[in-house]
C-alpha positions in Angstrom: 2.4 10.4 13.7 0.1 7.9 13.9 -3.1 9.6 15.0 -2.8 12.1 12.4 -2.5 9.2 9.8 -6.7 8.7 10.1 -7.0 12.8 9.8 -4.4 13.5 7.1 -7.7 13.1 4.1 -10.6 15.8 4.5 -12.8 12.9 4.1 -11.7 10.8 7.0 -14.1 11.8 10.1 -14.4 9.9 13.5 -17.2 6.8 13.6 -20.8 7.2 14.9 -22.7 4.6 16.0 -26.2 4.3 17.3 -27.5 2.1 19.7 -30.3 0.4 17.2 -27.1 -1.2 15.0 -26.6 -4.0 18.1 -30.5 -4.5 19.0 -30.9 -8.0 16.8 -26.9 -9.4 17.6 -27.0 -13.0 18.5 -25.8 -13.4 22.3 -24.3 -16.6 21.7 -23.2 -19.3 18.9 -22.6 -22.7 18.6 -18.9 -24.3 16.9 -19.5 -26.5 14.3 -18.8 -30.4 15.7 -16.1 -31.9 13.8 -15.8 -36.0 13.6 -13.3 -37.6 14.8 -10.3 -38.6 11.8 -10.9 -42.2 11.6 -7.4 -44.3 12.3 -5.6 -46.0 9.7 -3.0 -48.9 9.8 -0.8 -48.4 6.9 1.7 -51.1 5.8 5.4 -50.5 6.2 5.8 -50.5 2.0 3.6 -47.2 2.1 5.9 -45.6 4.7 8.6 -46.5 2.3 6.5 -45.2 -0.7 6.5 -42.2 1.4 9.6 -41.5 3.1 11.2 -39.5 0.0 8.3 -37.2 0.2 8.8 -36.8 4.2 12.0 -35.8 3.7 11.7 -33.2 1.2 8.6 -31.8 1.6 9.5 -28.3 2.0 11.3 -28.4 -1.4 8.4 -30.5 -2.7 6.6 -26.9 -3.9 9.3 -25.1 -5.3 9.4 -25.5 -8.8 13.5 -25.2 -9.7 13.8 -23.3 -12.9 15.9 -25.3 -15.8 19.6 -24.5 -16.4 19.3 -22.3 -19.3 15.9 -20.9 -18.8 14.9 -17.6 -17.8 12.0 -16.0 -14.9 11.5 -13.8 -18.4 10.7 -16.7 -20.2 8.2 -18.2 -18.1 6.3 -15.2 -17.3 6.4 -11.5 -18.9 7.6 -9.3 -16.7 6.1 -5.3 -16.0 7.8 -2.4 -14.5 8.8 -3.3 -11.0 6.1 -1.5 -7.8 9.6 -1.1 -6.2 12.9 -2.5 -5.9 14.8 -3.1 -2.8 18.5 -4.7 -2.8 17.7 -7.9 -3.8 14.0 -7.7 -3.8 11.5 -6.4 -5.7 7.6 -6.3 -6.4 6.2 -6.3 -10.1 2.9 -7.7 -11.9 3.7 -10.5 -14.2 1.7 -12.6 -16.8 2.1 -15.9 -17.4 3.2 -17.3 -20.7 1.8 -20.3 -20.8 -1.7 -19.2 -19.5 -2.2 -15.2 -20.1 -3.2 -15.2 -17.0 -2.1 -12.0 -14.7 -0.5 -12.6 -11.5 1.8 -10.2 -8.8 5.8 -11.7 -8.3 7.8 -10.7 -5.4 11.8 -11.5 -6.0 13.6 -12.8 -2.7 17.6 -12.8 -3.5 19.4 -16.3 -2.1 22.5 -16.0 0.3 24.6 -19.2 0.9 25.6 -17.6 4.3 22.2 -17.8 5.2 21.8 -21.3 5.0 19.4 -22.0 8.2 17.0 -18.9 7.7 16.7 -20.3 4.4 15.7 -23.2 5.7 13.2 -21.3 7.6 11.7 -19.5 5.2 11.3 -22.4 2.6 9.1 -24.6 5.6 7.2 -21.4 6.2 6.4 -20.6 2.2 5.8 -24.2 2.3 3.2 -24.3 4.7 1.4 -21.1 3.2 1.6 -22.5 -0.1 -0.5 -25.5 0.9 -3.0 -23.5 1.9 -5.8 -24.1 -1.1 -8.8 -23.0 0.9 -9.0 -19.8 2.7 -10.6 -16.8 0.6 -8.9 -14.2 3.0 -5.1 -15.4 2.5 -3.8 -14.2 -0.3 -3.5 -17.5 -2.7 0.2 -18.2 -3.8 -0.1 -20.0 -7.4 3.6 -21.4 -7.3 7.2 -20.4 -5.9 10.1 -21.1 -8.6 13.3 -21.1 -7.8 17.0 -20.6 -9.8 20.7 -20.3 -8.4 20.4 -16.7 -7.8 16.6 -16.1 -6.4 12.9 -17.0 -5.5 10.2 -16.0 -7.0 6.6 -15.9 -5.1 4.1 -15.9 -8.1 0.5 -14.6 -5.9 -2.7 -13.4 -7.4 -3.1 -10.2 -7.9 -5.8 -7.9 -5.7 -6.8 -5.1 -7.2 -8.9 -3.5 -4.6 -6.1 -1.7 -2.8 -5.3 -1.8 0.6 -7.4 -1.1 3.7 -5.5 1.6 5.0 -6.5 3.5 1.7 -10.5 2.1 2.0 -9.9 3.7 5.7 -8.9 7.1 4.7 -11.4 7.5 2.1 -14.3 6.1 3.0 -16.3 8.9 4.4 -19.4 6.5 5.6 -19.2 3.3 7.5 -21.8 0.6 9.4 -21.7 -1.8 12.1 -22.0 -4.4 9.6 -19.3 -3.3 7.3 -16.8 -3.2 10.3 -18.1 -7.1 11.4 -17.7 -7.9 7.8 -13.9 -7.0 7.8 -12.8 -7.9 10.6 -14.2 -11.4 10.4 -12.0 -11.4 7.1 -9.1 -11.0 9.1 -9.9 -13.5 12.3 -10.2 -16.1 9.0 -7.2 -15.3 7.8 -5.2 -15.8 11.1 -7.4 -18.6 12.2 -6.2 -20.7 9.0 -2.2 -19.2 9.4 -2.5 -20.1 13.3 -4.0 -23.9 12.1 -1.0 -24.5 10.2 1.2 -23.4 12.6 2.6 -19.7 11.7 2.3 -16.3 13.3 2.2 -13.6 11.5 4.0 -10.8 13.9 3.0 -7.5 11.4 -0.8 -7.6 10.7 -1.8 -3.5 9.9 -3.8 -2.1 7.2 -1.0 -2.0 4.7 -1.0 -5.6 4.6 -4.5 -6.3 4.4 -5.9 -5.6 0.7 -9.5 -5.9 -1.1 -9.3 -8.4 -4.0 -11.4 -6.3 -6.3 -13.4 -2.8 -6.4 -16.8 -4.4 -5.6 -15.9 -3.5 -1.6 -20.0 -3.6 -1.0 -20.5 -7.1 -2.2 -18.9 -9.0 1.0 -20.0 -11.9 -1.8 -17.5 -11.8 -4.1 -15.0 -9.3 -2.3 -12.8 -10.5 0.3 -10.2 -9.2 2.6 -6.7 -11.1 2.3 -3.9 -11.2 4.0 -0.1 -10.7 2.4 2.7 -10.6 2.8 3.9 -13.4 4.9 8.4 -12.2 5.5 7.5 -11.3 8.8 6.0 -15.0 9.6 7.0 -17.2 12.2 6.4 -20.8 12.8 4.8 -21.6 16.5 6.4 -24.9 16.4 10.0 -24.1 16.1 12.6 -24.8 19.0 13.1 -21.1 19.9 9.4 -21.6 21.1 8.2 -22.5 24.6 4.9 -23.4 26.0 3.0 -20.7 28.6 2.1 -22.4 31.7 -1.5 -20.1 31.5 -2.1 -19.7 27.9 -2.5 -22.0 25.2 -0.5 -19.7 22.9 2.8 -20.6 22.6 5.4 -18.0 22.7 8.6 -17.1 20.3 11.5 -15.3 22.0 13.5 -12.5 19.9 16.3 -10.0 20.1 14.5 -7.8 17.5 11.3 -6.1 17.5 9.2 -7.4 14.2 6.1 -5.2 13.0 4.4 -1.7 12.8 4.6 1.1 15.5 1.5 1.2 16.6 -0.1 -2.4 16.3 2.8 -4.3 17.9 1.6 -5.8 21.3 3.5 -4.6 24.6 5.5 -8.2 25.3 6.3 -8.2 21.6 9.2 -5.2 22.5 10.2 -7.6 24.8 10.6 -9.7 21.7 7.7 -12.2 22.8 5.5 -13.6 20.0 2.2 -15.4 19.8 -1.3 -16.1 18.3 -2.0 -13.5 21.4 0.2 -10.8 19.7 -1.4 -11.5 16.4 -5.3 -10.6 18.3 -3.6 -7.1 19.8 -2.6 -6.2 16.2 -6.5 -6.8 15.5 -7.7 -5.2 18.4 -6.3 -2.1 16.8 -7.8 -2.2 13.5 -11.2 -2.7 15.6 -11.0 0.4 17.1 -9.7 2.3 14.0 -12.8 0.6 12.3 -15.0 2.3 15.1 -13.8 5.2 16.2 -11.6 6.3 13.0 -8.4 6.6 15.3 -5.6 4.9 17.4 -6.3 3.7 20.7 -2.8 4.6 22.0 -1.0 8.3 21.9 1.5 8.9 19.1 3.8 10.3 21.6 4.8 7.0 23.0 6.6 6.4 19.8 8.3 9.3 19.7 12.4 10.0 20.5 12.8 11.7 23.7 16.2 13.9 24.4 16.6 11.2 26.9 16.6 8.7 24.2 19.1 10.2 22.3 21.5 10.6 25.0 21.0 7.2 26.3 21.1 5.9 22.9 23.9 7.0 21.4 26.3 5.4 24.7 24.8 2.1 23.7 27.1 0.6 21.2 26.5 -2.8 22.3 22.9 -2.8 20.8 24.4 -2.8 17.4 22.2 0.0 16.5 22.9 2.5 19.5 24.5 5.4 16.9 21.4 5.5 14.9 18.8 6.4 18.1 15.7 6.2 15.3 16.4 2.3 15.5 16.8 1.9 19.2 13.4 0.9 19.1 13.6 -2.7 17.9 16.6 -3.0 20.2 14.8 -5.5 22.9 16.3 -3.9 26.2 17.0 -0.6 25.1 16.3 2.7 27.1 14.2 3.8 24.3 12.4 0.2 23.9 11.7 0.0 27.9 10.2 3.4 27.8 7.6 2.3 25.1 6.8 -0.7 26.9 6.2 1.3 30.4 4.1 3.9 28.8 1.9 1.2 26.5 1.1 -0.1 30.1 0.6 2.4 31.6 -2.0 3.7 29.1 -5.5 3.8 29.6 -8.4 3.7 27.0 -11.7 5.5 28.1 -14.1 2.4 27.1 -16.7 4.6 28.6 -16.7 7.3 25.7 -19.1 7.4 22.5 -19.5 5.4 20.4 -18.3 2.4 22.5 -21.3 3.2 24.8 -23.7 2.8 22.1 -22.3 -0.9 21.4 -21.3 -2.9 24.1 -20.6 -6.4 22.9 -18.2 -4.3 20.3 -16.7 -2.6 23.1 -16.6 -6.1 24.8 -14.6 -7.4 21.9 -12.2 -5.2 21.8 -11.4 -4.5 25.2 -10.3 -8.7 25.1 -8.2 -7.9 22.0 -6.4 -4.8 23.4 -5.7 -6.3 26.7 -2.1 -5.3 27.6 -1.5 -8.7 29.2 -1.1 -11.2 26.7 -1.9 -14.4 28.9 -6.0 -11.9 29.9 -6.1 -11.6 25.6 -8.0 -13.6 23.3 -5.3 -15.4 22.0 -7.5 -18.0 19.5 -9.2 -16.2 16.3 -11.7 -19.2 16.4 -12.6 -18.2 19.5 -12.9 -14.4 18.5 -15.1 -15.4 15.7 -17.7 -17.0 17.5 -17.9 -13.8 19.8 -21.8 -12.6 19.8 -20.9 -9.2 17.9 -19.4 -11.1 15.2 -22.2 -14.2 15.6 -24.6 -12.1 13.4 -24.4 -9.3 10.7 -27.4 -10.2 8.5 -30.0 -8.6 11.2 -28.0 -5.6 12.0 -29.3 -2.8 10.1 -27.2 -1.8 7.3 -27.9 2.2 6.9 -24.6 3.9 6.8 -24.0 6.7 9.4 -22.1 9.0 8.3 -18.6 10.0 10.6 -18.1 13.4 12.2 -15.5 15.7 12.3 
């Protein structure tokens, strides 16, 4: 399953890497020193100036939609990507401007009045973000009595997972250059206060076709449902990391780059770096560090699965999965630690401080893993890509 999805193209072959790619890394690297904000007395008139912003500011950058006009008439709308109940995916122009953006339709539900509430501080957060290349950028969210609608510029490089399947050729300095893309992107989500709980190739895309000019092509991030905010009540501090950690009844993500405590429905930054850790390795070798067949339904499953009709989903056994606490969930966790990665095969020999990396990203316990995408940028594989040689070598069968 999802070891043969890197084999399932003819022109997908496993990663080589030579020993002369890692000779002129930087071993170390310095963060940037930031001055201190400078404090401010404001009077108690500008608090009051203020106060109606404070307490609307997550409705602040919606733009409501007037009674009487249309989505249609604000922006021309194409042939939905694809539909889904009460959402939907389809490139849009604006009317006003020309200009070509992608809109994603989110249906309301007045029974749903606190994950609303949720979701409108997490857009709102995301939607202030003005300066990070790697996020995708979120022009405006309008909203009428019926739905939102998530107007986001429109990347028209395709997705990594499709760059990944094709791309027959890859160097050491093409992988540094993407994932550093990535550790942005999460470094500026993490600042603001959000996880992101389902980071995979699928939801990272190119913004244009140039993919060699790391200049004006960037990696962004999308897709932000699955989002979390770190500061919310149902969050609690871990005595030995500085991650702070989201409890859940649910599994959230992709098979295959969810951490092991996150089936235990236990999120954080941490479980955000395993998810990278993963597309590391797929950048290296060209396949998954874990076996398929921890993911798969056992008879034992089945049988076990079907008697558990307290789960909610124990009569569909293909679900059990993102049951926390279910016999087919425990057995994924127990497998995923007991697995065991052979750092000691090629290429990972021929790059240690890659290998290094990504060992501290695929740790299995969350509270040994790098847990800060700051602090997995200034690692010394990703310190320098300029002086590592740029000749492509070419992956083998």
């Amino acid at each position: 399953m999802l070891k043969s999805l890197f084999r399932k193209s003819s022109n997908v072959r496993e990663l080589a890497r030579t020993a002369s790619e890692t000779d002129n890394i930087e071993s170390t690297t310095t963060p940037a020193q930031v001055p201190a904000t400078p404090t401010l007395k404001r009077r108690k008139s500008d608090i009051n100036e203020l106060l109606p912003e404070l307490l609307n500011r997550d409705d602040v950058t919606f733009r409501v939609i007037d009674p009487g006009t249309k989505i249609s008439d604000l922006y021309e709308l194409d042939v939905p990507f694809y539909t889904v109940g009460a959402k939907s995916v389809t490139r849009c122009k604006c009317m006003q401007t020309g200009k070509t953006y992608i809109m994603k339709r989110r249906g309301r539900d007045s029974s749903l009045a606190e994950s609303e509430r949720v979701w409108r501080s997490i857009m709102s957060k995301i939607l202030r973000i003005q300066d990070c290349p790697n996020l995708v950028q979120i022009h405006e969210i309008l909203e009428d009595e019926m739905c939102f609608y998530i107007v986001m510029e429109e990347c028209t490089g395709g997705q990594l997972l499709d760059y990944l399947l094709n791309k027959a050729t890859m160097t050491q300095r093409g992988c540094k250059r993407l994932v550093r893309d990535i550790l942005t992107a999460l470094a500026k989500l993490h600042e603001v206060g959000l996880i992101h709980r389902d980071i995979k190739p699928e939801n990272i895309m190119f913004s244009n076709t140039d993919y060699e000019n790391d200049e004006t092509n960037f990696l962004k991030l999308i897709d932000f449902d699955t989002c979390e905010e770190i500061g919310s009540d149902k969050l609690s501090i871990s005595a030995t990391t500085p991650s702070r950690k989201r409890r859940s009844r649910r599994v959230i993500g992709t098979l295959g780059y969810i951490a092991p405590e996150s089936f235990n429905g236990e999120y954080s930054t941490a479980s955000d770096m395993f998810s990278v850790g993963i597309i590391l390795f797929i950048l290296i070798t060209g396949d998954m560090p874990f076996d398929d067949s921890i993911y798969h339904i056992s008879s034992k499953d089945h049988r076990e699965g079907s008697d558990a009709a307290e789960t909610g989903d124990g009569n569909d056994p293909l679900d059990d999965i993102q049951i926390v606490g279910s016999p087919r969930n425990k057995r994924v966790v127990n497998e995923l630690k007991s697995s065991r990665i052979d750092w000691d095969a090629s290429p990972w020999t021929q790059i240690p401080q890659a290998r290094n990396l990504c060992q501290r990203l695929l740790e299995l316990d969350p509270d040994e893993r790098l847990s800060s995408a700051r602090e997995a940028l200034m690692h010394p594989w990703l310190a320098s890509s300029k002086s590592v040689p740029a000749s492509p070598i070419r992956k083998t069968s």
